[in-house]
Every structure is written in C-alpha cells, then in structure tokens.
N, C-alpha and C positions, 0 to 999 in steps of 0.2 A: 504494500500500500504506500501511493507517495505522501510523504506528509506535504502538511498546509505551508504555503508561504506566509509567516505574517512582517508588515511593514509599519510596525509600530516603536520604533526606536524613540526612547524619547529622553536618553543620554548616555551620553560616552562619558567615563569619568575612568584615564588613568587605563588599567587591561580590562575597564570591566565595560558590558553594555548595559543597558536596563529597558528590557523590553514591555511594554502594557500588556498585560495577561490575559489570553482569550483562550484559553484550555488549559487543563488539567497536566503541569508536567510537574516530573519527578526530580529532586534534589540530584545532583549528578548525573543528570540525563546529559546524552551530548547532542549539541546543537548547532549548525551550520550557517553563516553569515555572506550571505553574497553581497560583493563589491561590485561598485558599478560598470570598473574593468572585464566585469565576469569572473574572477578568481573567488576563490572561498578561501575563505578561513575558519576553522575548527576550533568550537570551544565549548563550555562544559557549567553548567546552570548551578550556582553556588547559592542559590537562595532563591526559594519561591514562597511569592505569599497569594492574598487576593486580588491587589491591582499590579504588580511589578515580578516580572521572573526577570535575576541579574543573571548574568552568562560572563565567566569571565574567558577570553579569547586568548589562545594559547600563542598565535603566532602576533599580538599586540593588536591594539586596536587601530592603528595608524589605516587611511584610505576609505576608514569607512564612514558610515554618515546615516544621516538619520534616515533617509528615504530606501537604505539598504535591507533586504531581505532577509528575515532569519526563519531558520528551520530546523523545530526539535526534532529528534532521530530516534525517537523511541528505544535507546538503549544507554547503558552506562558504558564509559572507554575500559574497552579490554586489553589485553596485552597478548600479543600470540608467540606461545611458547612451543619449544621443542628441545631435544636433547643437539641438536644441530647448533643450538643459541652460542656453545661451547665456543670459544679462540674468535666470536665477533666481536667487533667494539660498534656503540649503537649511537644515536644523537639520545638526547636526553628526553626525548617524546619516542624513544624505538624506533630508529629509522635508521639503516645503515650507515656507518661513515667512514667504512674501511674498502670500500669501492667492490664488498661483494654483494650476493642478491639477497632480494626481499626475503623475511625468516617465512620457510612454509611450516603454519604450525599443524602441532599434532592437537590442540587444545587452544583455545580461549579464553583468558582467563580475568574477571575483575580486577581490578588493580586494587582496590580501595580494601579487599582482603578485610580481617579480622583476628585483634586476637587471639592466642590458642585460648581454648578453655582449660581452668583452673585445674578443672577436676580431671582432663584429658591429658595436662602435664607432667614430664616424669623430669626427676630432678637430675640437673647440669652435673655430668660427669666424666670422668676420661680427659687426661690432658692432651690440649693441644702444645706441639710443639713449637715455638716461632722463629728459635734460633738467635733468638736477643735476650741473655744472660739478664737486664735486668726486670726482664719481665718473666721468665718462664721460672727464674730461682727466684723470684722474691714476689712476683706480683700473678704468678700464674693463671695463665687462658685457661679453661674449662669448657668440653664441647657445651653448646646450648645454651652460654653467659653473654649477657651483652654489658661488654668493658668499654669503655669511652675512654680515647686518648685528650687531653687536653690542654690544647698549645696556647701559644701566644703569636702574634703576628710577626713574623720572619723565622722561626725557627720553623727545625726540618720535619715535621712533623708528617709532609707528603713522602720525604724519604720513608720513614718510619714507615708508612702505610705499603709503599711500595716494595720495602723487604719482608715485611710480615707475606705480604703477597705471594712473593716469591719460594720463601720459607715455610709457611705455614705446611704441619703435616701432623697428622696422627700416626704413632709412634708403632711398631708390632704388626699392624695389622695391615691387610689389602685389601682396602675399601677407598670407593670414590669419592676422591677429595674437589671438589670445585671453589673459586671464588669469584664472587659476583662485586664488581666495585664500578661504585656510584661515585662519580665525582660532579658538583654542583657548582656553578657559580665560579668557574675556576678561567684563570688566562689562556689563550690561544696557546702560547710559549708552556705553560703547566701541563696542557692537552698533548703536546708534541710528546714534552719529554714523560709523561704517563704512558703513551703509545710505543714510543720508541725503548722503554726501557722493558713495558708485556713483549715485545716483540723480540729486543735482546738476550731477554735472559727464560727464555721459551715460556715462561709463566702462563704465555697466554693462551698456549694451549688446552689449559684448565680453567681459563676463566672467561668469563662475559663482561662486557666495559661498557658502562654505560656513562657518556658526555655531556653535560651541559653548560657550556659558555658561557661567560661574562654577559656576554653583547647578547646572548638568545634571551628570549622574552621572560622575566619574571617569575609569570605564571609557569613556565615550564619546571621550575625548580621545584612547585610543588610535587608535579608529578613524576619526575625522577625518581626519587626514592623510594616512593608506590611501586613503580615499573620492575625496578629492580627487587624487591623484596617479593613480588608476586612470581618473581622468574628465579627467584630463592627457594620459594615455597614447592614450586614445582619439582626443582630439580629434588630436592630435599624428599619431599614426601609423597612422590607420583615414582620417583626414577631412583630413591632409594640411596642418596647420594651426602656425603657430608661438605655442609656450604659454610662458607667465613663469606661474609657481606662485612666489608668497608666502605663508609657512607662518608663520604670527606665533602664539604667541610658545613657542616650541619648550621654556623653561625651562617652563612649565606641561606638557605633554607629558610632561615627564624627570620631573616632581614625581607625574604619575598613574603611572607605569612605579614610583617607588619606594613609592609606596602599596598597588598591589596585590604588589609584592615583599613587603613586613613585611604583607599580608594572608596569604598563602602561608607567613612565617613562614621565606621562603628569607634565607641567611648572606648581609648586603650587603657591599657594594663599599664605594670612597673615599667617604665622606660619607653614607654609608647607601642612595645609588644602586646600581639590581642591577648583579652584574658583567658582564652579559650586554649593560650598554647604547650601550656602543662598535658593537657587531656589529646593535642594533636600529637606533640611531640611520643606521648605512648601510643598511641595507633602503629607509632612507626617504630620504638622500641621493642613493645610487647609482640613482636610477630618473631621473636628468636627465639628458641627452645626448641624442648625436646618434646615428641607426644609417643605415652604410651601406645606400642605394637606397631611401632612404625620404627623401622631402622634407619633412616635419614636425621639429621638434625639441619639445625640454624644458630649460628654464633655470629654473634654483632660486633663490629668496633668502631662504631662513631668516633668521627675525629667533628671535636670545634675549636678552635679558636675563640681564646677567650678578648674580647674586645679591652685593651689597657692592662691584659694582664689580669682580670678580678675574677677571682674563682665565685665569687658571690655575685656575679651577672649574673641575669634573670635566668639568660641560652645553659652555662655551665649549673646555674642554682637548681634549676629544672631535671637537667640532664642525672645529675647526681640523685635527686630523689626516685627515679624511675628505674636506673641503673644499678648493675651490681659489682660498683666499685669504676676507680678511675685510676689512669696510666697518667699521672702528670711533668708536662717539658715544662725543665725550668731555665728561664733565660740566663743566670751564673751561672750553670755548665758550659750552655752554647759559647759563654764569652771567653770558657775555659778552652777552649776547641774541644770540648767532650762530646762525641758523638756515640750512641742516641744520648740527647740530655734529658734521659729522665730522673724525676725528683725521686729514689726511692722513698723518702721520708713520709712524701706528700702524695704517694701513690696507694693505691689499696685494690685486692682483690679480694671480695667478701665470699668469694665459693673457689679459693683456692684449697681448701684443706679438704673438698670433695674430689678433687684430682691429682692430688700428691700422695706418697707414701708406697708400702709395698707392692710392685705390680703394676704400678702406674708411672711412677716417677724414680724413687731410691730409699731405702726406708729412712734415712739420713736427714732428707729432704727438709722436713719442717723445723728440726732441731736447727740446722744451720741457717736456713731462713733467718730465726728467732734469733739465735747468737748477731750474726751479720748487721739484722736492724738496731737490735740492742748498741752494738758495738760501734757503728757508724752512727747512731744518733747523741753519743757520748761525747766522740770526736768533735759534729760539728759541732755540738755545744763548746767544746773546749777552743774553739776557734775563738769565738769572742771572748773565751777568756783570755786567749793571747794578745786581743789586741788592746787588751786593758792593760794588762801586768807585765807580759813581754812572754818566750818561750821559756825562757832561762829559768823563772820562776814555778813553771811543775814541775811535778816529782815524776823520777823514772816511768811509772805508772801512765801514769796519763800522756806524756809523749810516745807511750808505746800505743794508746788509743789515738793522739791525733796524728798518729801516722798513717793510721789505719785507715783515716778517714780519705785522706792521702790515696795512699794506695787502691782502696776500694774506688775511688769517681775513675781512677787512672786506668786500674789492670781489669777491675768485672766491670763498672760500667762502661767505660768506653771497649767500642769494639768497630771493625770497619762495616763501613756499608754493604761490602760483600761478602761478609765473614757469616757463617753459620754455625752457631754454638749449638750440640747435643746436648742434653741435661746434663750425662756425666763431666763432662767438659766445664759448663757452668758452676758446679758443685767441686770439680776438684781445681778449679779457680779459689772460689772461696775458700775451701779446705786451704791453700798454700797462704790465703791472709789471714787467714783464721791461726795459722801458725806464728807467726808474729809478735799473738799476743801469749801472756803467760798464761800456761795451761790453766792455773788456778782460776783464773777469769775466765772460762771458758765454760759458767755455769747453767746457762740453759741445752747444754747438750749433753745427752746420756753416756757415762762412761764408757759402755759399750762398745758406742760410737767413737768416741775419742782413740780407743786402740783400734779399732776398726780401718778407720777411714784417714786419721793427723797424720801428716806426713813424716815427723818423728816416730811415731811407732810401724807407720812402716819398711823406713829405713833398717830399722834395729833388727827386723824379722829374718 
C-alpha cells in the first residue's frame, strides 16, 4: 500500500521537522521527506502527539521547506544483518564505506533493541584477555561486563581502544571471538587511521566498523550505536559468537542527545543535557551481558571523554552509575610519556573477582592485585610527602615503597602499543616489583604464594 503524501510542514527547527498530524503514527516510525529537487531524505518520528508529529531527519534538514512532502512508512529503521557483516567497515547509518557491496541480510533487525531481562541474565564471567597489564592484573574485563574507559581530551584513549581491538581474546578455548566498534562523532584523519590500522594488523577480519563523522548529521550519532549493538546482539545470540563492542566516544553521543533536546526546545537537565539521558544512556549500556542457554555473550567498553577532565560530568556521572566499574587515563602519566596512562588508583573493576582465580586466571591473581594496589597507593602518597620534607628525610622503608611506585607506572604500567601481555606475563611483572619490597610487607598475600611464585624462593629451589 502507498502511503499518503502529506504537505503540512509547519517548521524546521535545527535536524528536526514538525509536521501537522493527520493520522495515526507510531513513535519511531520512519518517515520520508521529499525535496523539491526530487531527492528524499530519511528520517524517523521522535514524538507524536494530537496536533504535531516531529520527525527528526537523519541526513539534516538543509533544502527542504515547508511546501515539501513527507511520508510515514509504516515501519520502524531496521538494521540488516548477517554473518557476512564480519571484516566491513559501515557509515554510521549502515551503508558501506569500504567500496564493497550492499550487506545481503539473513534477518532484519530493530535497532532500538531492548534490555536483556533481569531474570533471563546469567552472571559476567570468564576473563577476557586484553593484553594490557594494567587492566587485565589489576582492573580485569569479564565476559558480559560493560567497563567504560575514561579519558580526557588528547590523551590516547583511541589507541587504547584500538589495541584492546586487536588483543582482545578468551583465553583456553575455541570459540568465536568478534568485535563490533562504533566510533561516533570522530575526525576524517581519526577515520583513516581506525581503518588503516583494522586493516594492518588483520583485526578486521573479526570485526565490523561502524563510522560516523564529525561533518555527518547529528542525528546520525544517535543511531550509530543502536546499529551497532543490534548487529552485536545478532552475532552474539543468533550465530553463537563472543562480541567486545567498543562505543568510542560516547561524550559526542551525549552532545547530539542535547542538541536535538534545545532543537525541541525541551527544559534541560545539569549542564543543558536532556533529563531523560541517564535512562537513554542504559538502553545502550544495559544490552551487554550474558543470557541464560545461550552461549554467545556481549561485553561493552564505552570510551568518553570527560569534558575538562571532571569525573563528576553529568556524560562520566551517569556512565559510572549504570556501569560496572571504570578504566581511568590520567593526564600525569600521558605527560610522563607512560603509555596506556591508566590511573590504576582511580580505576575499578566491580566483577573482577568473578573472573580471576583458579582456572580462569592464576590462583595468585587477586592476592597480588591486592598487594600491588596497596603498595602503589603508599608510594604515591609518599610523593607528596617528599615534596614537603625532601627524600632524605624517610626511613629505609618507605623509599623502598616510593620506589615502587617508580617502578610500577614505568615497568607494569607502561607497555608499547604493540606489545601483548598474557596474564602470566603480567603477574610475573609484578611478582619481580613485588620483590623489591621487604618480604615482611608483603602482607596481603598468602604465604603459600610467596614460596610459590617470589622470585627469591625460586631462585633458591
């Protein structure tokens, strides 16, 4: 059946239209706009009441005009998926940009997706591997966990994303690993070198890429990461496959969310963000996990950028209460040349202790975590005591911890961009700074351990 033409525009404001309502349409129905060129543009009905259905328009509203045509399409934007999706890179609305063909799907799939249910979720477990020491020994991935990294504007935090990319693997087992990465709101030059680097280091053989540019319309940025997590869900729980979704860079996301908010002319939230985007931003967290009887998962790693540095933005305030647990880059490493700069102090993984331990990781694992935190948050406290008092003024003790501290940003945090740490790698890193100090201090780990695994006892053996 052709739908109706109606020619009731009675404003543009910003990406949105506002049509006078002469039928019955559905909230995310999508709806078509003819220019008086004859081209159309595509876009998707964001609020209907009794006099006004808005539509906001995916490719901008520029060219078009009140006397222009629109027409609802009686259906919501699907996303067409298939296991073929694998080694594309996509524009940020799905449309090829690596000069192969159109995706022929096996399925059609809503984008707008939902939630698992509570009671259909099984809990995050089995480590993933990353191959970055201070995340896998101290801040550990767990399949199913959605972790957020959180940067600051110029630190490498796309590196970051790009070696996790590369890296990322479940450890024992032969099962299909994919990654699906979103990147939003990102430079032409950001775009190349994302491309150029899936393509060098064959990553992208297992992955799908999905684009959205600076210069592309707004409104596409919301859809992006729909796109992508619906073609997450697929591969995950249709094809049986284990998915890491990296969603970079989520503060662009939040910035189109409060654009077409003051287009709508709706009352904002803290800092002019809609009030509504705690409850958006979980639409798009809550779709990672695990569901019982399905052997597929979804693990999440939002990256944002936090605007000036403040973990207490509204984008990171939000992030942290939905999330379980945060990767944080701290700008005094980057200046240190420490690369990846993460803060461990300022990091946390709240379902690491579901993936560590015998069988999974080293039984070693959490004791030396524990030590390493301990002992590195000792250190940098004693930094500021040296710049009060001087070095000269502690006692043996304590310069054997601010060494430590020393040593740990230098030899376990820092590691190269191309370097891939196995757990045991990572752990008998620390194991050799862990020797350093006096064994006597060396009190959150099990005796056991200590002959086991300290590298003086097993010299002596």
């Amino acid at each position: 059946m052709i739908s109706k033409e109606y020619r009731t525009i009675s404003q543009i404001a910003g990406p949105l239209v506002f049509v006078e309502k002469t039928e019955p349409v559905g909230y995310g129905e999508l709806a078509a706009v003819s220019l008086p060129d004859g081209s159309v543009k595509r876009g998707q009905v964001l609020d209907t009441s009794h006099d006004f259905v808005v539509i906001q328009v995916f490719e901008g509203t520029a060219g078009i005009e009140k006397s222009s045509g629109v027409r609802f399409l009686g259906e919501t934007m699907k996303m067409p998926v298939s296991q073929d999706m694998l080694g594309r890179i996509l524009s940020g609305s799905g449309e090829p940009l690596d000069g192969g063909p159109p995706i022929v799907p096996e399925e059609r799939l809503d984008i707008v997706g939902s939630a698992i249910n509570p009671w259909a979720r099984d809990e995050p477990k089995e480590f993933i591997q990353t191959g970055i020491s201070a995340i896998d020994g101290m801040n550990t991935l767990v399949r199913g966990q959605k972790l957020p990294i959180f940067s600051g504007s110029g630190l490498p935090h796309n590196d970051i994303a790009l070696q996790i990319a590369r890296q990322a693997k479940v450890r024992g087992k032969e099962e299909e690993f994919a990654v699906v990465f979103a990147a939003m709101g990102i430079t032409n030059e950001e775009a190349q070198y994302f491309m150029a680097d899936f393509e060098r280091t064959g990553a992208l053989k297992r992955a799908v890429v999905f684009m959205n540019l600076a210069d592309d319309p707004a409104i596409e940025r919301i859809i992006t990461p729909r796109l992508a997590l619906t073609t997450a869900e697929y591969l995950a729980f249709e094809l049986n496959m284990h998915v890491l979704v990296i969603l970079t860079d989520i503060t662009n996301y939040c910035e189109a969310l409060r654009q077409i908010g003051a287009a709508r002319e709706e009352v904002p939230g803290r800092r002019g963000y809609p009030g509504y985007m705690y409850t958006d931003l979980a639409t798009l967290y809550e779709r990672a996990g695990r569901i019982k009887g399905k052997k597929g998962s979804i693990t999440q790693i939002p990256i944002l950028s936090m605007p000036g540095d403040d973990i207490t933005h509204p984008i990171a305030d939000l992030t942290g209460y939905i999330t379980e647990g945060q990767i944080v880059a701290a700008r005094d490493l980057h200046r240190a040349g420490i690369y990846p700069p993460i803060n461990v102090g300022a990091s946390l993984s709240r379902l690491m202790n579901a993936g560590i331990g015998p069988g999974l990781t080293r039984e070693d694992h959490k004791a030396v975590s524990d030590q390493c935190y301990a002992a590195y948050a000792e250190g940098r406290d004693l930094r500021g005591l040296v710049a009060i008092v001087g070095k000269d003024s502690l006692s043996e003790r304590d310069k054997k911890f601010l060494e430590f501290a020393d040593l740990f940003e230098r030899r376990f945090v820092r590691q190269g961009r191309e370097e891939d740490r196995d757990i045991e790698t990572t752990l008998e890193i620390a194991w050799e700074l862990l020797a350093t100090l006096p064994e006597s201090q060396l009190t959150r780990i099990d005796r056991k351990y200590i002959e086991k695994y300290h590298p003086a006892h097993r010299k002596s053996e």
